[in-house]
N, C-alpha and C positions, 0 to 999 in steps of 0.2 A: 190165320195159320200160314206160314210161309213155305212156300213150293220149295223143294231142294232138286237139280237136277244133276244127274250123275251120265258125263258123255266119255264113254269105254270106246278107247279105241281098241278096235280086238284086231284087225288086217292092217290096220295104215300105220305108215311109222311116221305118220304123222307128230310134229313135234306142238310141244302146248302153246307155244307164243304163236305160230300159224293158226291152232284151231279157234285160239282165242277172238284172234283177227277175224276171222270168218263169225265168228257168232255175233262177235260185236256189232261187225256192217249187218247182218241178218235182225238183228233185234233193232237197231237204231232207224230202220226202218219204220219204224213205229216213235212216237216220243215216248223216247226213255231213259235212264241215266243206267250210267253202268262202273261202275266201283271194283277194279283192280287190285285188291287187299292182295301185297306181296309184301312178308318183311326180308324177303334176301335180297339184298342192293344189285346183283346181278341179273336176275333175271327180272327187276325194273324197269333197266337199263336196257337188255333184252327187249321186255314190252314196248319200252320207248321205239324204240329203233324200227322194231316190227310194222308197230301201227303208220309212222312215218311213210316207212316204205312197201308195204302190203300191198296198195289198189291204185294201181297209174293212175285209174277214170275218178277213183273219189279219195280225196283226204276223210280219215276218218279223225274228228277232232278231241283233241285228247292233252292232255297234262299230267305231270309231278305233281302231287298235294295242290292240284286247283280245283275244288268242289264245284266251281264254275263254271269246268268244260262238261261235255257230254259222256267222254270217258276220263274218268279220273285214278291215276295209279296212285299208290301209297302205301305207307307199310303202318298206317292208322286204318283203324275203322269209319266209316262217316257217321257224321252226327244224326243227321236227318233219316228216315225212314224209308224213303222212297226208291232208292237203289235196288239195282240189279247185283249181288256182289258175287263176284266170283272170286273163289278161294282159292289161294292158291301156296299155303299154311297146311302144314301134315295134320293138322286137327281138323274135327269137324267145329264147326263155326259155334260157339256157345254163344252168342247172341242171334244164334239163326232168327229167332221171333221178333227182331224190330225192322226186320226187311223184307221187304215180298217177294225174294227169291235169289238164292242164292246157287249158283254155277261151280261143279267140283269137274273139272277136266282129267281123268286119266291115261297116262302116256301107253303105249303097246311095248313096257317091260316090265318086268317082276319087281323093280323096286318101288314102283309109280301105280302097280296092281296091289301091292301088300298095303301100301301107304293107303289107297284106296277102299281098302275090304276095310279100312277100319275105320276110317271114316262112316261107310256105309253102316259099319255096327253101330256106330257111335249115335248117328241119327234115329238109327232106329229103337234105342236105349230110351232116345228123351220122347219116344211115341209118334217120330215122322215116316211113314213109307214113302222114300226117294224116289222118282222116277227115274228111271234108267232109260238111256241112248245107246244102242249100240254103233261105231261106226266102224 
């Protein structure tokens, strides 16, 4: 069964390509891969940029459509199983079940909240309770 986690920013205006940053260096602590499903070419682009320049002390290593690297963006699903995917698609993930977890970031506005509550119903539709973060 695959973990879904749900991180609400409720005080910080925290933007999503920063939190993203953060949890990526956080989980990659660990061996693990982590799968960037974005299909808007801008905030790719965004991701790219971020990760790049995020962490003086550590590159976090990462690519476009390279299943390769450690973090991989792209506007495909991976093939493979093993990923971390974090969604970041107004739906909730219909293939949640071939991945052992998948990361929904919500922004601290009403557009990024609404998109969010539905996401949240939506897993809970196919019989997932998400865990929730508040930060």
């Amino acid at each position: 069964m695959a973990k879904i986690s749900f991180y609400l920013f409720e005080k910080s205006p925290e933007r999503q390509v920063e939190s993203t940053c953060r949890l990526c260096r956080k989980i990659l602590r660990q061996p693990a891969r982590i799968w960037l499903w974005c299909q808007d070419a801008d905030l790719r682009q965004q991701l790219d940029e971020q990760l790049w320049s995020f962490d003086a002390t550590g590159f976090i290593p990462h690519g476009i459509d390279q299943p390769e690297a450690s973090v991989c963006i792209s506007a495909h699903l991976p093939e493979q199983v093993d990923w971390i995917v974090f969604n970041f698609n107004n739906q909730a993930l219909e293939q949640y079940a071939k991945f052992s977890h998948i990361i929904e970031i919500i922004e601290n506005n009403e557009p990024a909240k609404i998109v969010g509550r539905d996401k949240f119903k939506q897993y809970r539709r196919w019989g997932i309770e998400p865990q929730t973060f508040k930060l």
